[in-house]
N, C-alpha and C positions, 0 to 999 in steps of 0.2 A: 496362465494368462500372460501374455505378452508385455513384456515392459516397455511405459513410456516415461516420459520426463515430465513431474508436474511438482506445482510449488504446495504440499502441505501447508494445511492451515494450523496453529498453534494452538487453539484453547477451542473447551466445548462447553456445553452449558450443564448447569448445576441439574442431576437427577429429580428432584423435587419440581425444579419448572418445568422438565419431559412431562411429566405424570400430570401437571395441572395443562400444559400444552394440549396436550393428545386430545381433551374433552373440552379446549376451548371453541369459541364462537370466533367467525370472521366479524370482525368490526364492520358499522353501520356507516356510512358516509354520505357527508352533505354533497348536495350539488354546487358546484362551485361559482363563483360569480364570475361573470361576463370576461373574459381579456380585454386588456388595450388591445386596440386596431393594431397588427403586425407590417412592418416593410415588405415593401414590393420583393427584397430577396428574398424573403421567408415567404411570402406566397407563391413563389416561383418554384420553392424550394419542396413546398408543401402539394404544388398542382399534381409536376409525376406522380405521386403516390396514393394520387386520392381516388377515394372509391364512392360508387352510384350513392346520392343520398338518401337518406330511411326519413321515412316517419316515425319511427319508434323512436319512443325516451331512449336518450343516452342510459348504456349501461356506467356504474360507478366503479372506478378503479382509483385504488390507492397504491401510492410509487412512495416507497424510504427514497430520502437524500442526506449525505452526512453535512451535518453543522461544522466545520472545520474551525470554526470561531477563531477565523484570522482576521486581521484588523484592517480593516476599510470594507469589509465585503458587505454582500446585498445579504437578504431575508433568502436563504433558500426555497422555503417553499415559497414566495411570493416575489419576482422579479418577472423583469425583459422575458427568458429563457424559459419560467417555468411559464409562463400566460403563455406566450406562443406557443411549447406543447400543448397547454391543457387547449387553446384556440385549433390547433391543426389535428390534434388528437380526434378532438368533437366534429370535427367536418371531416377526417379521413374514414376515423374507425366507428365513428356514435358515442366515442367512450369519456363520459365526463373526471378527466383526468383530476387526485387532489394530493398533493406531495406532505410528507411527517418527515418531519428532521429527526435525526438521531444524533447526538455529539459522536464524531470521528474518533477522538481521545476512548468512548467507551461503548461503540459499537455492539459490543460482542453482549455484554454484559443490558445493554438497551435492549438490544433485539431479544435476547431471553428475555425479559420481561414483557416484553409485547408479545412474542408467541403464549409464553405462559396464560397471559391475561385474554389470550382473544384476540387480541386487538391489534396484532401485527397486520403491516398493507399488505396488497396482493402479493405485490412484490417486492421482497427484501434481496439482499446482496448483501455479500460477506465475500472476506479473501479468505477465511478459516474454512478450509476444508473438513476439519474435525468436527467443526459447529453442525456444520450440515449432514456428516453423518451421521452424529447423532440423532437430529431431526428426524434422517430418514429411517432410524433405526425404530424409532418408537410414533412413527407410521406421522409425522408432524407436518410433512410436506408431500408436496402434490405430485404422484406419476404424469409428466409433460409429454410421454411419448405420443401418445394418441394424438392428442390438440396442436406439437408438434408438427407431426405428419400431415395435418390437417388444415394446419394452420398458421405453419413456419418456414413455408419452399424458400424463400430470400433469406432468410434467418438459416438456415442449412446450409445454402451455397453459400453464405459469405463464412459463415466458421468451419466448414469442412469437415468431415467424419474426425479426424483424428482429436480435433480440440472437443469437437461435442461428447468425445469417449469419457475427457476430464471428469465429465460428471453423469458420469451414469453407474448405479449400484445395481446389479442383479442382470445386467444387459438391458436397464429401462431407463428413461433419462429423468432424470431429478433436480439435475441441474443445469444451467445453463451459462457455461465457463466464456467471459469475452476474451477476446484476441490481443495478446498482450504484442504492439507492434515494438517496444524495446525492450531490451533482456538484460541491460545496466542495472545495479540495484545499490550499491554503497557509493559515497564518497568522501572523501577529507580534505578540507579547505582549510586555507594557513591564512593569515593578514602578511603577505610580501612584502608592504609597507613597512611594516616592523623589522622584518627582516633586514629590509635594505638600511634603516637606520642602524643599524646594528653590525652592519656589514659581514651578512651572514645570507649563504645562500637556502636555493630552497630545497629542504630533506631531502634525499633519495633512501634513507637507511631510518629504521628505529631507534637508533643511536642518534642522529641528527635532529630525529626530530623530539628525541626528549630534550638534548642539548637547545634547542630551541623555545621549546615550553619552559625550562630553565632561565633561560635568558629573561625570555618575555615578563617572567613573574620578577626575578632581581631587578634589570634595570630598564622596565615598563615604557621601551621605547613609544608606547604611544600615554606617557602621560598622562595617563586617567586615574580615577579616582580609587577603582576596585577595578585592578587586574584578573581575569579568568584568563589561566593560559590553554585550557581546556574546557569544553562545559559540555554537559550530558544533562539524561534525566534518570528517572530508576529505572526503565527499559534497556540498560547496559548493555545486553546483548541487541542491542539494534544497533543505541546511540555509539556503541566503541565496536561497530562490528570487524571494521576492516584491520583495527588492532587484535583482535581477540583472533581472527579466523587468521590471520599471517603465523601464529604461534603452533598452526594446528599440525601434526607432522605432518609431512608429505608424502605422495605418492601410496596413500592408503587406499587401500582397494576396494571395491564397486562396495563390496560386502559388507565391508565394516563402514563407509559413509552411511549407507541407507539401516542399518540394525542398530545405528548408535546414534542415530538423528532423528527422537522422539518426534512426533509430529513433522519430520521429513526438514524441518528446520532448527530445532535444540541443539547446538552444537556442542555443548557444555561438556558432552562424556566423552569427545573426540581426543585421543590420545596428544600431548600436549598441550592443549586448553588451560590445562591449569598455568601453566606459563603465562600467558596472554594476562588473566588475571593478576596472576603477583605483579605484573608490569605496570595494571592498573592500582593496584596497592600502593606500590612506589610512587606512582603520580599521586594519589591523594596524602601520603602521609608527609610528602615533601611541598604538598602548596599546589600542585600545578592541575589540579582536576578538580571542578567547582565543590567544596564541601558539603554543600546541600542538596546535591545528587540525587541524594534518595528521594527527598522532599517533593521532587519533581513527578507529577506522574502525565503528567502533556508537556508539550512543547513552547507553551506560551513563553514562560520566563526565560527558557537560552533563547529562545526566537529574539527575545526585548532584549537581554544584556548583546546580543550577537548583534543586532541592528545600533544601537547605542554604540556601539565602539569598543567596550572592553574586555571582546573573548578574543585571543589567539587564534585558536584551532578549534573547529566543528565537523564533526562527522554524523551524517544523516542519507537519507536519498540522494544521490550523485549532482539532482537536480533542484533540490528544497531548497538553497539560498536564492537559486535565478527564479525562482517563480513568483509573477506578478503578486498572489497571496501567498503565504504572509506576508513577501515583499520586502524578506531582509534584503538582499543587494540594494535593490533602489533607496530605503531606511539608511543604511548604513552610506549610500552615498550620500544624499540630504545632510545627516550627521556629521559625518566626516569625510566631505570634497575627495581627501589624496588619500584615501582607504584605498588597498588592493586586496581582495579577498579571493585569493585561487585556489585551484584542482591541484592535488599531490598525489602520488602514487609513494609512495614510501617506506610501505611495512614490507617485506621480504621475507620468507619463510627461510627453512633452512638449506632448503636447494636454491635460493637467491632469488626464488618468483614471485610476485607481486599475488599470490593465491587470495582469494575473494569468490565466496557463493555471487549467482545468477539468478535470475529468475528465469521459470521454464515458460512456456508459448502459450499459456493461457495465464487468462490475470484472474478479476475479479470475478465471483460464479451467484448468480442468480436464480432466484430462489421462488417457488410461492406456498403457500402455507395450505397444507389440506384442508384447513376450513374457508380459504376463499372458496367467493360464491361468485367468480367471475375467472375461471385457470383459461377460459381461453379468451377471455379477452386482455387478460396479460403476457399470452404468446401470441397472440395480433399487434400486442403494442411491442415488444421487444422485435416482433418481425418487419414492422414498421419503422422502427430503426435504423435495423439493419441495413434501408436502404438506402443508395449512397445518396441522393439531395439531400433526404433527412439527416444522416448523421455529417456529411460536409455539410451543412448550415450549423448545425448547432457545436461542431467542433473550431467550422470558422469564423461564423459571424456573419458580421457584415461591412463589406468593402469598403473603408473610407473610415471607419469604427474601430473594428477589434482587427483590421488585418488591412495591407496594401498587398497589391499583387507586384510582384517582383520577380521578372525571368519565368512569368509563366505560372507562377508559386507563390500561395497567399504569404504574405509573411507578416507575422502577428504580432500587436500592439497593445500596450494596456489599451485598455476601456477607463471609462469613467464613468457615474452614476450607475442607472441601473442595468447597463449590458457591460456591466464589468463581469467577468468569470471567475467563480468560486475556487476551481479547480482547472487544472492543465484542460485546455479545449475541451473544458464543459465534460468528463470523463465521469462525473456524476449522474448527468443527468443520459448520456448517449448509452452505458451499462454494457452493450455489448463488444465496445472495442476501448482498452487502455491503450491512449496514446492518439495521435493523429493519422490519421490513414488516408492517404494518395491512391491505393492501390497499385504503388508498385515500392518495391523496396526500400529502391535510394533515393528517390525523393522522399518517403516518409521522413528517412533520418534527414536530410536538406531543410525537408518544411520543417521538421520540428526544430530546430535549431533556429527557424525562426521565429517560433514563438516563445521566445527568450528575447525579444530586441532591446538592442544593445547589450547581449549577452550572448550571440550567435556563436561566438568565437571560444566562446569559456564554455560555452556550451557541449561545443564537438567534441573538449578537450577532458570535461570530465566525463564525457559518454564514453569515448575513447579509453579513461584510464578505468572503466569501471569495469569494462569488461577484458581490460588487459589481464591476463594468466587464469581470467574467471572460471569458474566452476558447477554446473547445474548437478544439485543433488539427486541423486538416482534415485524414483520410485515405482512402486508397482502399484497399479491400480485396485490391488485389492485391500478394503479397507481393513483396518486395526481397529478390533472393539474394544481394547482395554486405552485407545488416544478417547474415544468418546466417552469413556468411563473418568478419565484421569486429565486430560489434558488442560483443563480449566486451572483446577487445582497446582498442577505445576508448574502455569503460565506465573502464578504468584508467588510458588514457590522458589520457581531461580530466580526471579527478583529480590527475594528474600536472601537469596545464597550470597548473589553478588553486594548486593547490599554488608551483608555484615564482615563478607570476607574482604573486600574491599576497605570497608574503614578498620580493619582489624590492625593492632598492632606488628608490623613486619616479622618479628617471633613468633606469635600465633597465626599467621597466615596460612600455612599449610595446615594445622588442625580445622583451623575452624572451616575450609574450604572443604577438607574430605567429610566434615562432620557437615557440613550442607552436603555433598552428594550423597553420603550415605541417609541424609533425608529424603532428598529428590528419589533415591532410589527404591525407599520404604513407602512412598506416595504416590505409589504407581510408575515411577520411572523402570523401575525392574521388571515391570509385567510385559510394559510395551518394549524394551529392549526382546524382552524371551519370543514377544509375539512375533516382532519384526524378523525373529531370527526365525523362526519356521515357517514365515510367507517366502523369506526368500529360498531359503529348503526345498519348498513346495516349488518354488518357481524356476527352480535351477535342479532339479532330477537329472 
């Protein structure tokens, strides 16, 4: 099988909810109540794509949306956004559209549960690729090829053969992978404010920038009460990734990234890794990395101390401080006026490159569960989407509101009440395409830099440094049965790892790390290493 570049998902679901899945019922749904009356853009928006009207009841379709429970947002399933689909939905398709939140922080872990119980919507979405083959392993989700074909032609032309391969098991499509229009995935942001008090510049080196967190903790050029010169949560391997993956040796070959990066994302067995962590060690046992780390299992509280004023250094998505929700930038200016809160590129492997994973050209993969009682009317609704008035309305808005046109190009504006957006241009609720799409390259990245306003600029810069010396991990499309078997279970286990090795006393740090891998390895880590190693055997004859 031919290799392509695609982002493995991490965790899968626990064996016992397969087995209660397989024999679930689709859940029963109400009809929805009436929408607010929609703007003349969104009826405009909505005309292109409307088809002859039925007399027949609306069919029921139920659509997941993640709860990201950031602070000032609307009701997911109940806003501006969601009325207006379920309103255009019911005049385009007949389909009485009704949205289930899921919290963001425990997606994976929700969604099992709702398949288990039945009661999953038609349509779920997951970035874990693992999750879903499992699913399709134990027969949980619905063959799309047919209904597809039938009922996807816009939905096909705009993802293209190659992205739609992302998700397909046995040459049948199962999945349905959207179009990831940016392939930036880390970044680290310093407060330069502090710096400049301090009369010190900004990092280029690991060295610097401990020297820096150092500083920041001694003599708290900003004066607060509880200095964090670093803050994370227990997801380590996210929240410190671009520390952790600079450590990894370089120029390692195709071979060994893809056999030794469990779930196509695990970094942890990559030869030098363990470096990366002791570095993190050294930060926690000298002050400069938030103590209660582990404690963390969402992002709310660094989101609060980071907007507050007294973290240092933050490393997350290249773009998570500029985004209207949670809306640290904006918070932390409110807070504190002469805050500068910027993009660093800093960590250097040992060939001096700025090394950093990528994301590959598909994002988020979409899902419907084999006991929906409605699979193609949730490939009419994702094909409905796809078309371009539909998804520019709901990724832009509306002019005067959530965007101004500028040179041609919406450029995008908080909102306020209820057409504020959840997420980056409504990325939740459009499912087929991550990110804003112009249809054509460079203005994507153009528009999206606008909708950062007043953050256009920091915008380009940390888009720019995330994909500087960046890296897509190589994989093959053929699945690994022992990540569906194991990967859940691991997903809590390296948290475990890094957790104890991390607060470990600097003398036991190298036991207690190998005595976590040599766990990881006993829990399945060893299976899917051995597996990985004869798919690509098989792929390289």
């Amino acid at each position: 099988m031919k290799k392509v570049l695609c982002k493995m998902g991490r965790t899968a679901l626990v064996l016992t909810l397969i087995v209660a899945m397989v024999s679930g019922c689709a859940a029963k749904t109400k009809k929805t109540a009436a929408p607010a009356e929609s703007k003349s853009t969104s009826t405009e928006a909505s005309s292109s794509a409307e088809t002859e009207p039925t007399t027949e009841p609306a069919a029921p379709l139920t659509v997941e949306i993640f709860d990201r429970g950031a602070t000032g947002a609307s009701d997911p399933t109940n806003n501006y956004w969601t009325k207006w689909i379920q309103e255009n939905a019911l005049k385009d398709l007949n389909l009485d559209v009704k949205f289930v939140s899921v919290p963001r922080s425990q997606e994976i872990d929700q969604l099992n549960v709702l398949m288990a119980a039945g009661t999953a919507p038609d349509i779920c979405f997951t970035y874990d690729i693992g999750t879903i083959y499992n699913y399709y392993k134990n027969n949980g989700i619905a063959d799309l090829t047919s209904s597809l074909e039938q009922n996807g032609s816009d939905l096909k032309n705009y993802l293209g053969d190659s992205i739609l391969s992302m998700g397909q098991f046995g040459g049948k499509q199962y999945a349905i992978p959207a179009k990831r229009i940016v392939l930036g995935k880390y970044g680290t942001y310093i407060r330069k404010d502090w710096l400049d008090a301090l009369n010190m510049p900004l990092p280029t080196t690991t060295e610097e920038y401990y020297q820096a967190l150092k500083a920041f903790k001694e003599k708290n050029p900003g004066k607060v009460d509880h200095v964090i010169p670093l803050t994370a949560t227990s997801d380590v391997a996210w929240r410190c990734a671009t520390i952790l993956e600079s450590f990894i040796e370089p120029n390692l070959s195709e071979e060994t990234m893809y056999v030794n990066c469990p779930m196509g994302s695990f970094t942890l067995l990559l030869p030098g890794y363990i470096e990366g962590v002791r570095f993190l060690n050294k930060l926690y046992n000298e002050g400069l990395l938030d103590p209660q780390f582990a404690l963390y299992k969402d992002d709310i509280q660094g989101d609060a101390d980071t907007a507050r004023g007294i973290v240092g250094s933050y490393i997350h998505a290249y773009d998570q401080p500029l985004r209207s929700s949670p809306g640290i930038m904006d918070q932390l200016k409110t807070n504190v006026p002469t805050a500068e809160f910027v993009p660093i590129d800093t960590f250097k492997n040992a060939d001096g490159k700025y090394f950093k994973t990528n994301y590959s050209p598909n994002g988020i993969n979409v899902i419907v569960p084999a006991a929906s009682k409605n699979i193609d009317g949730a490939v009419k609704y994702l094909n409905w989407m796809s078309k371009q008035p539909i998804r520019y309305y709901l990724e832009t808005g509306e002019e005067g509101v959530n965007y101004d046109m500028v040179d041609g190009l919406p450029a995008m504006k908080a909102a306020t009440g209820d057409m504020i957006m959840n997420s980056p241009n409504n990325i939740d609720y459009v499912l087929v395409v991550n990110g804003m799409e112009m249809d054509d390259p460079a203005k994507n990245i153009d528009v999206i830099a606008r909708s950062y306003p007043g953050y256009e600029d920091v915008f380009r810069e940390a888009y720019k440094i995330s994909l500087n010396d960046g890296y897509t991990i190589p994989t093959l499309l053929d699945p690994i049965d022992s990540e569906a078997q194991f990967s859940n279970t691991l997903k809590e286990k390296q948290k475990e790892i890094f957790a104890k090795a991390i607060t470990a006393k600097p003398e036991d740090f190298e036991n207690v790390w190998n005595a976590g891998i040599k766990e990881f390895l006993e829990s399945g880590g060893q299976a899917i290493v051995d597996e990985r190693q004869k798919v690509w055997d098989a792929n390289h004859q």
